[in-house]
C-alpha positions as CSV (number, residue, x, y, z in Angstrom):
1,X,143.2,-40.0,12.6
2,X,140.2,-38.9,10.9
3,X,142.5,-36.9,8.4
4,X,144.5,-39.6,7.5
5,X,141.4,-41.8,6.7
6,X,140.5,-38.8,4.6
7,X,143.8,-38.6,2.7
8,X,144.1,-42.2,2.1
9,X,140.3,-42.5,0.7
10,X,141.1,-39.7,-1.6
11,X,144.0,-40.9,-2.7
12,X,142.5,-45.0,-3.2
13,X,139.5,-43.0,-5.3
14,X,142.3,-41.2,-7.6
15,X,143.9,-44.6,-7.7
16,X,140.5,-46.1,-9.2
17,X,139.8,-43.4,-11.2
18,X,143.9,-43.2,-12.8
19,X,143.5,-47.0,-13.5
20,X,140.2,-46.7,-15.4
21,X,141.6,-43.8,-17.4
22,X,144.6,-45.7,-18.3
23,X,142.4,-49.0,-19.0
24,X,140.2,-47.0,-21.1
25,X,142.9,-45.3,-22.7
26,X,144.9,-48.2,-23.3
27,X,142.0,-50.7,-24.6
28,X,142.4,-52.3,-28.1
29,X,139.4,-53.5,-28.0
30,X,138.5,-52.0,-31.2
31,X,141.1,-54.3,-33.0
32,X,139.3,-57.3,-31.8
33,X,136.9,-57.1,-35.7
34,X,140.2,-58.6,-37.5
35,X,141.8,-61.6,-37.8
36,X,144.1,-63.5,-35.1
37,X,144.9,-66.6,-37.0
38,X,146.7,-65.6,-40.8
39,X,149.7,-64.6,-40.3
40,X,151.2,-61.6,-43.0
41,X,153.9,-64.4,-44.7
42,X,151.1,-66.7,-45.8
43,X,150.1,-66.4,-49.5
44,X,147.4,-64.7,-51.0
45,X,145.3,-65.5,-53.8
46,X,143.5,-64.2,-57.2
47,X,140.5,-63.3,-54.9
48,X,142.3,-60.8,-53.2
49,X,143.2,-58.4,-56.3
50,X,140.5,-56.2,-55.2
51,X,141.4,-55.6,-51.3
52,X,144.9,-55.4,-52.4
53,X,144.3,-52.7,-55.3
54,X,142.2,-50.7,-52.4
55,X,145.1,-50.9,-49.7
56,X,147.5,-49.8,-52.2
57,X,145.7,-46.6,-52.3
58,X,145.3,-46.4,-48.2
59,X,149.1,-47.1,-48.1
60,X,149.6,-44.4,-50.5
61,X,147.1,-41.7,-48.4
62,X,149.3,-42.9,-45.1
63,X,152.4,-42.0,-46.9
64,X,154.0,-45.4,-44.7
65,X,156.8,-45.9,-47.7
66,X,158.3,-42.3,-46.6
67,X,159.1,-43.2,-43.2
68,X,159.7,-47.4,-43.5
69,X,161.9,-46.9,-46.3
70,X,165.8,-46.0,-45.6
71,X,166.6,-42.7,-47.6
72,X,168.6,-44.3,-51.3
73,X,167.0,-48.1,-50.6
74,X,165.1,-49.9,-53.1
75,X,163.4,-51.9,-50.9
76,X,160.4,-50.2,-49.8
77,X,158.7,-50.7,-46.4
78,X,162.1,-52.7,-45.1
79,X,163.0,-49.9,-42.5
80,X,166.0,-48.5,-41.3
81,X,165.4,-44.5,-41.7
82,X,166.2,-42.7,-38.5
83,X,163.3,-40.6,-37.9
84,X,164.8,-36.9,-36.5
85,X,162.8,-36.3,-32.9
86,X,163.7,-33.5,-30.4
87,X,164.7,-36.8,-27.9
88,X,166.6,-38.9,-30.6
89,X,166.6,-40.9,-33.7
90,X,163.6,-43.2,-34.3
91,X,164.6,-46.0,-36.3
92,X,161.4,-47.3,-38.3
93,X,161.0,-50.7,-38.1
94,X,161.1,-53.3,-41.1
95,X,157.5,-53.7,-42.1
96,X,157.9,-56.0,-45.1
97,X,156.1,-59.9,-45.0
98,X,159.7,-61.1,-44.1
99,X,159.1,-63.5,-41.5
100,X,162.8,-63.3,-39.4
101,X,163.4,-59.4,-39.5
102,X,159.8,-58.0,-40.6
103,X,156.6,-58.6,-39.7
104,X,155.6,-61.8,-41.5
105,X,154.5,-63.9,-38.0
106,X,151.9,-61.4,-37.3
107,X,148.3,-61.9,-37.6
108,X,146.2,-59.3,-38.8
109,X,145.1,-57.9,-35.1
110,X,149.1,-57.7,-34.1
111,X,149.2,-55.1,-37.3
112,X,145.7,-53.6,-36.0
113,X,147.2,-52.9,-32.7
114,X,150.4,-51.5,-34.0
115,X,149.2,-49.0,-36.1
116,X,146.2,-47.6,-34.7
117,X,147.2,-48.1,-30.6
118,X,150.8,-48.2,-31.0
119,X,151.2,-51.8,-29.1
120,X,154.3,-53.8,-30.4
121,X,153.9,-57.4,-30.7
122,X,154.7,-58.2,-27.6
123,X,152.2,-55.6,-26.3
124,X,155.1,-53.0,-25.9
125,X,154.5,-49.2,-26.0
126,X,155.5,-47.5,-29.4
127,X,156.9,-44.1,-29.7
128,X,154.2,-41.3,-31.7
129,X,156.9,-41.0,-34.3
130,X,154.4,-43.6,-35.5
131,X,151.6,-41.1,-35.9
132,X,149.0,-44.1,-34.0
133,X,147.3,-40.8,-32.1
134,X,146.1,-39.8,-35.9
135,X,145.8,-43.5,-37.5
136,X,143.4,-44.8,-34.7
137,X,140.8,-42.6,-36.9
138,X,141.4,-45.1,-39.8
139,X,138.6,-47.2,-40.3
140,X,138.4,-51.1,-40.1
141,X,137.6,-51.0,-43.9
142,X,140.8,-49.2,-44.8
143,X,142.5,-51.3,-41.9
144,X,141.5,-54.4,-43.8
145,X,142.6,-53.3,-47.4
146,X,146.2,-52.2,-46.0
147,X,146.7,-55.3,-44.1
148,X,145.6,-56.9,-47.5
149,X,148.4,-54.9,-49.8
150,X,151.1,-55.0,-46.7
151,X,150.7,-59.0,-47.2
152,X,151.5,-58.2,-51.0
153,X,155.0,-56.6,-50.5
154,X,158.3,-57.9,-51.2
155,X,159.9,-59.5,-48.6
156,X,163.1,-58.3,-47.2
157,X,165.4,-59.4,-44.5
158,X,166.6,-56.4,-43.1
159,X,167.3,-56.0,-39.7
160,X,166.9,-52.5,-38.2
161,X,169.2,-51.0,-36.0
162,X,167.3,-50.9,-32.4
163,X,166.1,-47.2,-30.9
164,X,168.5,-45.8,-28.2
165,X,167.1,-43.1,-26.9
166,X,168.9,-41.3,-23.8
167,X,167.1,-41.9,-20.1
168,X,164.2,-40.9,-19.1
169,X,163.0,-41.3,-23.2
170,X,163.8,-44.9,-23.3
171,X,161.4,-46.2,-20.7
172,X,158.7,-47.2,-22.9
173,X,156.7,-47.8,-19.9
174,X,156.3,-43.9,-19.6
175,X,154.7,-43.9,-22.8
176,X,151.6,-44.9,-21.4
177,X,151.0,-41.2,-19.3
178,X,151.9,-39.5,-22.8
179,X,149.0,-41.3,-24.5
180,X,146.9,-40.8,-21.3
181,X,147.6,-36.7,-22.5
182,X,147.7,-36.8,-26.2
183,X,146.0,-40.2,-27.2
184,X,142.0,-39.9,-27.7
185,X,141.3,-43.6,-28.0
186,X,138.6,-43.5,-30.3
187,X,137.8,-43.8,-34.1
188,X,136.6,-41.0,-36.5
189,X,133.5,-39.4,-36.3
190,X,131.8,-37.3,-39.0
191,X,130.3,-34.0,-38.4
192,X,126.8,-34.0,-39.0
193,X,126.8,-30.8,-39.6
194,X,128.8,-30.8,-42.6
195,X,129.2,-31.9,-46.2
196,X,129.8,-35.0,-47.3
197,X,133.2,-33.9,-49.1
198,X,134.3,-31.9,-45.6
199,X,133.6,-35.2,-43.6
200,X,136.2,-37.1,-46.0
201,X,138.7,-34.4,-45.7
202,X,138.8,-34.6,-42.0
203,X,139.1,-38.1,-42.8
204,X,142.2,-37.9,-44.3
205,X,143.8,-35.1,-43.1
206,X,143.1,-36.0,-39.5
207,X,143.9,-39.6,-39.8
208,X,145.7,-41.1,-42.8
209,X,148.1,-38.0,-44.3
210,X,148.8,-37.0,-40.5
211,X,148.7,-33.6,-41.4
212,X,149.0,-32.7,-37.5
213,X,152.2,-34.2,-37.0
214,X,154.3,-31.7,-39.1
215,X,151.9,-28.5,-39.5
216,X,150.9,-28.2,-35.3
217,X,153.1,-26.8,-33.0
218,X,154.1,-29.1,-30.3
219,X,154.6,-28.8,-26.2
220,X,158.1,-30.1,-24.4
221,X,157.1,-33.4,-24.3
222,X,156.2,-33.8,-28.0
223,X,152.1,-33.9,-28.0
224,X,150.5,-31.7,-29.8
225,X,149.2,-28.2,-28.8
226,X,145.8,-26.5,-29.5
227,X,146.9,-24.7,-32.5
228,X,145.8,-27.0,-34.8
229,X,147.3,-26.7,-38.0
230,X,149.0,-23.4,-36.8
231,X,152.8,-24.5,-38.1
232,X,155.5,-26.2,-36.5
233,X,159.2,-25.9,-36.3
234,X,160.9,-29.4,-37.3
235,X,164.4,-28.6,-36.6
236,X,166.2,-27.8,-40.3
237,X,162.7,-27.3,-41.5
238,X,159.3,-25.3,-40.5
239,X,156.5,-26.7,-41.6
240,X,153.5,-24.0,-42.1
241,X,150.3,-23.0,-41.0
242,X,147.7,-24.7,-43.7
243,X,144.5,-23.0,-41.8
244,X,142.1,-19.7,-43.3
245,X,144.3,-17.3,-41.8
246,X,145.8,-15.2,-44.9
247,X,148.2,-14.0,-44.0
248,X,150.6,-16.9,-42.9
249,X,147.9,-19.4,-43.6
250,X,146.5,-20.7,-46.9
251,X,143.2,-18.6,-46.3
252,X,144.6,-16.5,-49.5
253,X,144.7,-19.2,-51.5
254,X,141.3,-20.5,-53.6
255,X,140.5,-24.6,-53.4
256,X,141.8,-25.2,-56.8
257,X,145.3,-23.5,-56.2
258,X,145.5,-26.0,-52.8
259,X,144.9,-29.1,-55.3
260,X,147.2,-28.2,-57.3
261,X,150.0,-27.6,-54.9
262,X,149.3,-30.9,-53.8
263,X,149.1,-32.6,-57.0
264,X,151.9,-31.1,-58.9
265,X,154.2,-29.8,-55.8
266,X,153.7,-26.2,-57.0
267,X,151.1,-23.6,-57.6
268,X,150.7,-20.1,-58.4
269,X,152.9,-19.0,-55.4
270,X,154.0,-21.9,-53.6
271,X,157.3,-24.7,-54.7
272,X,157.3,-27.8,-52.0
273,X,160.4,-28.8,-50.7
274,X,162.2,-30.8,-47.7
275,X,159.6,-32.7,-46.2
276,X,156.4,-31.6,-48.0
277,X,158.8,-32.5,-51.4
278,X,158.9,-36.0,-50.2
279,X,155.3,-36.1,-49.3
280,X,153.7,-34.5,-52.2
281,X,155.9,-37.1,-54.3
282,X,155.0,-40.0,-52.1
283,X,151.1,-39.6,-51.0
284,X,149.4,-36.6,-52.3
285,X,149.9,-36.5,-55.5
286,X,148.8,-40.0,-56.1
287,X,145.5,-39.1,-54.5
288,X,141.9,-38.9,-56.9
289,X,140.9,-35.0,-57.3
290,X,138.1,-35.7,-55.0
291,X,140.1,-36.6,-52.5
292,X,142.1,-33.6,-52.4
293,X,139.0,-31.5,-52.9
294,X,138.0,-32.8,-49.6
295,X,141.4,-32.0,-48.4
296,X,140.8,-28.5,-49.5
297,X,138.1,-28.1,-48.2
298,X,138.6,-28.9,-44.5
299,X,141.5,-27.2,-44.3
300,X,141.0,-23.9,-45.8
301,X,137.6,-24.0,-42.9
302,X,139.7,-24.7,-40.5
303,X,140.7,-21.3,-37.9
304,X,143.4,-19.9,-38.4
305,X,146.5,-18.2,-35.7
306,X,146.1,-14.4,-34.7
307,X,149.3,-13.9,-37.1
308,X,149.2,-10.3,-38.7
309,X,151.0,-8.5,-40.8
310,X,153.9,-6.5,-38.8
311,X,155.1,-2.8,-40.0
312,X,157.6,-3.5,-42.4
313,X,161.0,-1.7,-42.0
314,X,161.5,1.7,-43.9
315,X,163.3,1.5,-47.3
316,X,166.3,3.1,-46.2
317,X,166.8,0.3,-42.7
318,X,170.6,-0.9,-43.7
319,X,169.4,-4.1,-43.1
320,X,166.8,-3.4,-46.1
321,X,169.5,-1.8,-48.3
322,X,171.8,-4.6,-48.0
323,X,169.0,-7.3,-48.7
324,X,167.6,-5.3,-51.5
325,X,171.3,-5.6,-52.7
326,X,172.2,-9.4,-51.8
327,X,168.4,-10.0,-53.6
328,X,169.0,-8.0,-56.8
329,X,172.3,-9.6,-57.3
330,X,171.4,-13.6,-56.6
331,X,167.8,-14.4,-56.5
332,X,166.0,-11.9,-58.8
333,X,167.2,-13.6,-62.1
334,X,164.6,-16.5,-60.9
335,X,162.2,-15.3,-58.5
336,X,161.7,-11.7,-60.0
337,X,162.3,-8.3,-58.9
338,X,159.2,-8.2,-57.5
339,X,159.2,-11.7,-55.9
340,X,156.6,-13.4,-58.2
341,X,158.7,-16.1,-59.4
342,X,158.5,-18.2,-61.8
343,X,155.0,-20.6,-61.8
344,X,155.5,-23.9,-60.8
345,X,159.5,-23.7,-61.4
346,X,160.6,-21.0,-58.8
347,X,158.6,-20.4,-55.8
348,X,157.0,-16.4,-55.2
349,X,158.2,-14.7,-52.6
350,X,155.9,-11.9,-52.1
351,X,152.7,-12.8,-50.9
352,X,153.8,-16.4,-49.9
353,X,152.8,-17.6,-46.5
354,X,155.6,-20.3,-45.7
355,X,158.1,-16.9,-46.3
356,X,155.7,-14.9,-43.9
357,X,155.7,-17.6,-41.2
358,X,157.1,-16.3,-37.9
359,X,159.5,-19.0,-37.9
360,X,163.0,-18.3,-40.8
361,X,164.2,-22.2,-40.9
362,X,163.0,-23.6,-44.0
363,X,164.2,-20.1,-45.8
364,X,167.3,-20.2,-43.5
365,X,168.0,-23.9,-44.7
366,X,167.2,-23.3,-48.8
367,X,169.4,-20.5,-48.6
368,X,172.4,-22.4,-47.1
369,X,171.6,-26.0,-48.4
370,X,170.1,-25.3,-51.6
371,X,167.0,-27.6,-52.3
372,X,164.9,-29.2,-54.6
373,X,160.9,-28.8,-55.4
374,X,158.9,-32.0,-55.9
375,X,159.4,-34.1,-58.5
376,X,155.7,-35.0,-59.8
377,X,153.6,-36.8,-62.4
378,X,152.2,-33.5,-64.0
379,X,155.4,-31.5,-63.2
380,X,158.3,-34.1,-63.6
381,X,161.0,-31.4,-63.9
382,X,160.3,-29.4,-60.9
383,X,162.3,-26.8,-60.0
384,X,166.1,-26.4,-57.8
385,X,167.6,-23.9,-56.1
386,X,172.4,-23.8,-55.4
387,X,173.6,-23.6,-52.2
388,X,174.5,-19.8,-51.1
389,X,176.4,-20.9,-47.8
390,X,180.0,-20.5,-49.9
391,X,178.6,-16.9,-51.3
392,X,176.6,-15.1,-48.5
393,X,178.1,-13.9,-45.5
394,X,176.1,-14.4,-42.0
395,X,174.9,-11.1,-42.3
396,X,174.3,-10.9,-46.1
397,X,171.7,-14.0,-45.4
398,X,170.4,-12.6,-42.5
């Protein structure tokens, strides 16, 4: 008897002590500093040029047109693009002023909630392929300004295809033990410790660019490891390690040659493509120099994996012969014979760390595919790379 009054206070306390956690977890309290009563569809006036102007920018930074814009559209922010998850597609909603099929009846806490706790309108859990785990860090400044230039947008009645994900992932309900794992429910908090410019590039890489959600590994379930920054596979795509290590990190490169890669798409070594393409021509490159200073900065502090440099093969491995041979013959005439490539126009080979990464599917897919670099401001030409798939046998791209 005195066992089972035992068990059953233990479990009662863990019962407490869950509940808190998930109250805590799940509070959006924060939110509470905007308004309840304007909705999004009502109209704005001269005296809100400034706010506007400033949430352009944050909209920008958060790179939300990428992902709430269907892949051809015209009609930014109206939704529809199936975002790619290890569970199923996403669809991202419509998140135009349209009042019918966007988000026009909500008030500016309903928008609060949704982007920095993930809580639908109707208080309903959102999936992390709306990166809410790194927007909760935005601040209720920035918050305000976005809401501001959302409000600004062109209408559009679109409806959005609903997400049907497969059992167990469509019980939203079960979202609320992932956040308990991989949501820290609070805002961002500077290190004393460190610069002024540092501070802001946490800021931004942390919270508004995301960073995290392409460029650190994930576990089974889809939260984020403790290799921060360490590279991540993305299906078609492998996004790399960004950290000091130098080797398969950026820890090589100087802060100047990280702006610029982010500001033209391309620097001495590097050529974005697949998703960094889209986001370099989207957000980053439309970001003030200080801004990705700051970037820079954290970043290239930030520890790096244990990744080394293996023992290469010998020169006379018939795998090396015949690559030496497939390389001479199809890629030298752009990227060199001794891998250098061609500055901002064909990426180097040698040396780079998204070719060193241990992970082959972003060469693997440029190979076969063929791609594009990004198509910038300072570098409007950018450069592209044919499809090999009808040239290269399995074992020729191997």
């Amino acid at each position: 008897m005195k066992k089972i009054k035992v068990v059953g206070g233990v479990v009662v306390i863990a019962a407490v002590v869950a509940g808190v956690l998930l109250y805590q977890n799940g509070s959006t309290a924060a939110d509470n500093v905007a308004d309840n009563k304007t909705q999004m569809k009502q109209p704005l006036t001269a005296a809100d040029a400034a706010a506007i102007s400033r949430g352009r920018y944050v909209a920008v930074a958060g790179d939300c047109v990428a992902c709430h814009t269907a892949p051809g559209s015209k009609e930014a922010f109206a939704g529809g693009y199936s975002i790619s998850t290890p569970f199923g597609g996403i669809f991202a909603s419509n998140i135009t002023p349209d009042a019918e099929t966007g988000i026009g009846n909500w008030t500016e806490r309903e928008f609060y909630r949704a982007v920095r706790h993930g809580k639908g309108i109707d208080g309903e859990n959102l999936y992390p392929a709306m990166p809410y785990n790194a927007y909760v860090k935005v601040s209720d400044e920035d918050m305000h300004d976005l809401w501001m230039y959302m409000r600004s947008v062109k209408p559009v009645n679109t409806k959005v295809p609903e997400t049907q994900l497969p059992f167990p992932y469509n019980i939203r309900m079960a979202m609320m033990g992932w956040n308990l794992l991989f949501f820290k429910n609070e805002g961002f908090k500077p290190d004393m410790s460190k610069s002024a410019e540092y501070n802001r590039g946490a800021y931004l890489v942390e919270g508004l660019e995301h960073c995290a959600a392409c460029h650190t590994p994930k576990n089974i379930i889809g939260g984020d490891t403790g290799a921060y920054l360490q590279g991540s596979n993305l299906g078609e795509w492998y996004a790399p390690e960004i950290t000091s290590n130098t080797y398969t990190g950026i820890g090589n490169w100087s802060e100047d040659q990280v702006v610029q890669y982010l500001k033209l798409g391309s620097n001495h070594v590097a050529v974005a493509s697949g998703p960094m393409a889209e986001a370099v021509t989207n957000s980053t490159q439309h970001l003030t120099d200080a801004d990705l200073h700051a970037i820079a900065s954290y970043i290239k502090a930030q520890p790096g994996s244990d990744n080394k440099k293996p023992t290469p093969l010998a020169a006379d491995n018939a795998q090396m012969k015949i690559g030496a041979n497939v390389y001479e013959a199809n890629c030298s005439a752009c990227h060199n014979s001794n891998g250098q490539g061609i500055s901002h126009l064909a990426a180097g080979l040698a040396n780079n760390p998204a070719i060193m990464s241990p992970d082959a599917s972003s060469i693997l897919t440029t190979v076969l595919q063929g791609g594009r670099g990004a198509v910038t401001e300072g570098n409007p030409t950018s450069g592209a790379m044919p499809s090999f798939a009808w040239k290269l046998s399995d074992e020729q791209y191997a």
